[in-house]
N, C-alpha and C positions, 0 to 999 in steps of 0.2 A: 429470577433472582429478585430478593427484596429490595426496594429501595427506603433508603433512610431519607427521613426529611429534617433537614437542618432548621434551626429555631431563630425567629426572624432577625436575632443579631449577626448572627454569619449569612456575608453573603455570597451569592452563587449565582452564578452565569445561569444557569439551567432553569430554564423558566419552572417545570415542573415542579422542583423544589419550592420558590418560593410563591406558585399560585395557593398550594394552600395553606399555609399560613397569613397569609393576607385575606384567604375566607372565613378561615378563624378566627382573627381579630376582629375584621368588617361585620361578622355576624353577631360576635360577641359588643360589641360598643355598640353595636344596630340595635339588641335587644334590652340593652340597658338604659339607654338614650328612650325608648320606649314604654321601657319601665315606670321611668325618671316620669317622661310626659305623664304616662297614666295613671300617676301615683299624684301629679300636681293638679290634672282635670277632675281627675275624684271628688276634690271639693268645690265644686261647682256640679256636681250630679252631673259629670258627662261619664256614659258608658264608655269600657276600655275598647270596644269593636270600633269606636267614632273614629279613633285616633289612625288604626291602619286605613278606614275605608275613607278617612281626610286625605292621606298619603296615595288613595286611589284615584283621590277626586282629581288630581291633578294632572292626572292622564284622562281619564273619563269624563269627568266631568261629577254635578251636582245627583247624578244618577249613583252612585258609586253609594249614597249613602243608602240606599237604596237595596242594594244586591246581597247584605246579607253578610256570610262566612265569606262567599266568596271573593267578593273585592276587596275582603276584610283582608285576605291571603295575599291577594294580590297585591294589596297596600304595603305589606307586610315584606315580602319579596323584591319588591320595585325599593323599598328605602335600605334593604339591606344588601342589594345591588349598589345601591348609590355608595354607602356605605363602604363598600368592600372598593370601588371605585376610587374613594377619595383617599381612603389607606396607599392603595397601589400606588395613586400621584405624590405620596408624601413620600414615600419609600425610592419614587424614582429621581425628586426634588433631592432628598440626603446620598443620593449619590452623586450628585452633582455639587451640592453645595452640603460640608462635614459638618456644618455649625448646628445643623439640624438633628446628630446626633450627639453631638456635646451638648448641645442644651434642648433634649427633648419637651420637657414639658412647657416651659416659655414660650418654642419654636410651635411645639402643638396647640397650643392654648393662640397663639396669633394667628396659626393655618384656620383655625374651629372658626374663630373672627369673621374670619375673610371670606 
């Protein structure tokens, strides 16, 4: 049987409902946030590969710049990990505390801060 997935304003007990919707956000603000960066490095001539293999370097090290596509991926995967992460704590924060859903952009605009 198929399972419907509820959309991140209804919530639900059932983990599996809300893990992917919070993949889908975390990936989507991951790769625009990205975007964002690569589109502001641009003018200073830094290639857009710098920006995932910077987010590599942070696990690996100053080698990361180094490796190509593939730390590029890794870079890539590792922040929209992170990403997807900080969604989930914000989502577990507004169920504990409503203010976070009555004033989402204020409340997220001071979480992004912090």
């Amino acid at each position: 049987m198929a399972t419907l997935i509820a959309p991140a304003g209804c919530e639900s007990r059932d983990l599996s409902a809300r893990v992917p919707w919070t993949a889908i956000v975390g990936v989507g603000c991951a790769l625009v946030d990205l975007a964002v960066a690569a589109a502001y490095w641009s003018q200073f001539h830094v290639e857009a590969i710098r920006i995932p293999q910077g987010i590599a370097a942070w696990v690996i090290g100053r080698g990361a710049f180094d490796g190509g596509a593939a730390t590029a991926l890794f870079g890539l995967l590792l922040y929209c990990g992170l990403v997807c992460a900080a969604c989930e704590l914000y989502r577990a924060a507004a169920r504990r505390w409503d203010v976070l859903l009555r004033q989402p952009v204020v409340c997220g605009a001071l979480y992004g801060v912090l």
